[in-house]
C-alpha positions as CSV (number, residue, x, y, z in Angstrom):
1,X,34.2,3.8,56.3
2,X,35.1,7.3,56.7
3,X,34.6,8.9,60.7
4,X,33.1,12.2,59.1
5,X,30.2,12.5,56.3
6,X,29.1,16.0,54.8
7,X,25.6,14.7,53.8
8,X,24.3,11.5,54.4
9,X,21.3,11.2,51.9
10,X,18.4,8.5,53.6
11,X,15.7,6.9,52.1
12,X,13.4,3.4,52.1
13,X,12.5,2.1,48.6
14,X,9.3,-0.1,48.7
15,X,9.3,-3.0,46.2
16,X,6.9,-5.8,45.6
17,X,8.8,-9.0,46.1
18,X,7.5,-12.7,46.0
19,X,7.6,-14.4,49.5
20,X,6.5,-18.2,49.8
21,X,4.5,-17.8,46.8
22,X,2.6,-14.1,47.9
23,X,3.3,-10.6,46.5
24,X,4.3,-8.8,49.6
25,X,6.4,-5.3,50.0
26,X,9.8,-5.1,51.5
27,X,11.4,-1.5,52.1
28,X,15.2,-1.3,51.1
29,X,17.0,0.8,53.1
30,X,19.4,3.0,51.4
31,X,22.1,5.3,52.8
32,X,24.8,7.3,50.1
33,X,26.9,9.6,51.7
34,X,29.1,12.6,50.5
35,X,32.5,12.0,51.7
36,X,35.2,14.9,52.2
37,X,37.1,14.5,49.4
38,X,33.3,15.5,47.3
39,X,33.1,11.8,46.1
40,X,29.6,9.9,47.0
41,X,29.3,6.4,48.3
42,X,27.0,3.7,48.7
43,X,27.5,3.5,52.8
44,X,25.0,0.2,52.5
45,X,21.5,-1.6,51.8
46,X,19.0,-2.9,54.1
47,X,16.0,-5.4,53.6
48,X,12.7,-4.4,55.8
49,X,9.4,-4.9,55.8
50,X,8.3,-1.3,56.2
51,X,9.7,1.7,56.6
52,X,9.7,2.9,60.3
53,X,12.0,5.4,62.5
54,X,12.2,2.0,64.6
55,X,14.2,-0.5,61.8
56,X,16.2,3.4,61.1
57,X,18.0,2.9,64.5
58,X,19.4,-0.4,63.0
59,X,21.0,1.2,60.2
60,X,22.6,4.4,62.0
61,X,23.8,2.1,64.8
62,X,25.5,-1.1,62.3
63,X,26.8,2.7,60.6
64,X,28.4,4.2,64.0
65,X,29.6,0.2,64.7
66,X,31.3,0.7,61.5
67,X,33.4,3.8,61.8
68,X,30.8,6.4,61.4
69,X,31.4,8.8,64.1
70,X,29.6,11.6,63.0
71,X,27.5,13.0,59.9
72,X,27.3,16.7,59.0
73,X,24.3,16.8,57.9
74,X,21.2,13.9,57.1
75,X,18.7,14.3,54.3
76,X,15.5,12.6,54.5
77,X,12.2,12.2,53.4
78,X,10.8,13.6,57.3
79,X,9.4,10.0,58.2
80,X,7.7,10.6,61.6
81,X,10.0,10.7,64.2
82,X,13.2,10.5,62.0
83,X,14.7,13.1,62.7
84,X,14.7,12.2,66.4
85,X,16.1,8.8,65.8
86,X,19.0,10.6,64.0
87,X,19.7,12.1,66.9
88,X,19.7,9.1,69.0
89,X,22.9,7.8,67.4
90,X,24.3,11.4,65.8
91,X,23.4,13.7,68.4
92,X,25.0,17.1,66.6
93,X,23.7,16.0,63.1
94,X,21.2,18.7,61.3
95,X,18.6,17.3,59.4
96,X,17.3,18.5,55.8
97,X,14.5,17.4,54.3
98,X,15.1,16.2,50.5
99,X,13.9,18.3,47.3
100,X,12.4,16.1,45.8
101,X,10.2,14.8,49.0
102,X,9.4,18.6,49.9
103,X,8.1,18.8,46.1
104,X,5.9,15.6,46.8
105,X,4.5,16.7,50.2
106,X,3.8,20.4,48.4
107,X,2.0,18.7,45.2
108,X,-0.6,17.2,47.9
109,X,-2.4,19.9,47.7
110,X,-2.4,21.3,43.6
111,X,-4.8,19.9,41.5
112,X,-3.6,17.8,38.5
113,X,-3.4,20.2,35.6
114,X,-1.6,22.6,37.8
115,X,1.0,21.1,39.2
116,X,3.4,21.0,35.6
117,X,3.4,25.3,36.2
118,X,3.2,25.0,39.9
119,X,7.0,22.5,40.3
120,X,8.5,25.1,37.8
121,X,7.8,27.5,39.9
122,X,9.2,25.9,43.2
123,X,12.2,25.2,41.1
124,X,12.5,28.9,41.1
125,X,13.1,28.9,44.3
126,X,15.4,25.8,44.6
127,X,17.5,26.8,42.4
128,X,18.6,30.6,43.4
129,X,22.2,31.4,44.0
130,X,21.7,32.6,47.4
131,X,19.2,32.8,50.6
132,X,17.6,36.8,49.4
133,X,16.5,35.3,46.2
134,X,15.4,32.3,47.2
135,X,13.0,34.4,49.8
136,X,11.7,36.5,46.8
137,X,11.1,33.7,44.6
138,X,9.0,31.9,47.4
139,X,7.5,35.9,48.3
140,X,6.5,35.3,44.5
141,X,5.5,31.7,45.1
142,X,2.9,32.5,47.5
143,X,1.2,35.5,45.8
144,X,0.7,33.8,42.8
145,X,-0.8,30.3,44.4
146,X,-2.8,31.3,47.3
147,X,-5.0,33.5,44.9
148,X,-8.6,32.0,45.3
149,X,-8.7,30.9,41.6
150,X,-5.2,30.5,39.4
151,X,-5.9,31.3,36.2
């Protein structure tokens, strides 16, 4: 394994598995992460029961028993207390929280035939060449979705 990551992208994956004859769900544990050279790798696969910040300390330590000594920056989906875990065991990491998960958490809260217009609008946003246009698209964002009625 490489010492230094850019990105190290961090997720659980919950499937329904068979067990002793009973459905049950098991979380894989998945960590790719963006080497120097710009290629991505699979940096490994864990089997859990469910995901929790406490089976995430695991990972990053078989990780830094590995080689990892230190990760740029971690992308997650801001599983309660994750971030903090992170820094258990990559004390200078930043932490981002993923696209697609910050589109999820956001769609909480649009009713269903809304949301189509409302993630192409956020993708306005994500998708700006730079920091000043990303603020006006979100300016725009806001004034058009916190009217009391979108029309």
């Amino acid at each position: 394994m490489d010492p230094v990551y850019l990105i190290v992208w961090m997720d659980g994956i919950v499937f329904k598995v068979r067990d002793n004859g009973k459905i049950i769900n098991k979380t894989v544990y998945l960590c790719i992460g963006l080497r120097q050279n710009g290629l991505k790798e699979v940096l490994g696969m864990w089997v859990g029961k469910s995901e929790s910040s406490s089976f995430w300390i695991g990972v990053l330590t078989d990780l830094k028993a590995r080689g990892v000594q230190d990760i740029l920056i971690t992308c997650t989906d801001n599983l309660n207390g994750f971030t903090d875990t992170i820094r258990t065991i990559f004390p200078q990491s930043s932490t981002q929280i993923c696209v697609v998960h910050q589109i999820r958490n956001s769609c909480k809260y649009v009713v269903y035939k809304d949301k189509k217009e409302f993630t192409a609008n956020m993708k306005n946003i994500y998708n700006t060449p730079n920091k000043e246009v990303a603020a006006s698209e979100l300016d725009n964002l806001e004034k058009k979705w916190t009217q009391p009625i979108h029309n």
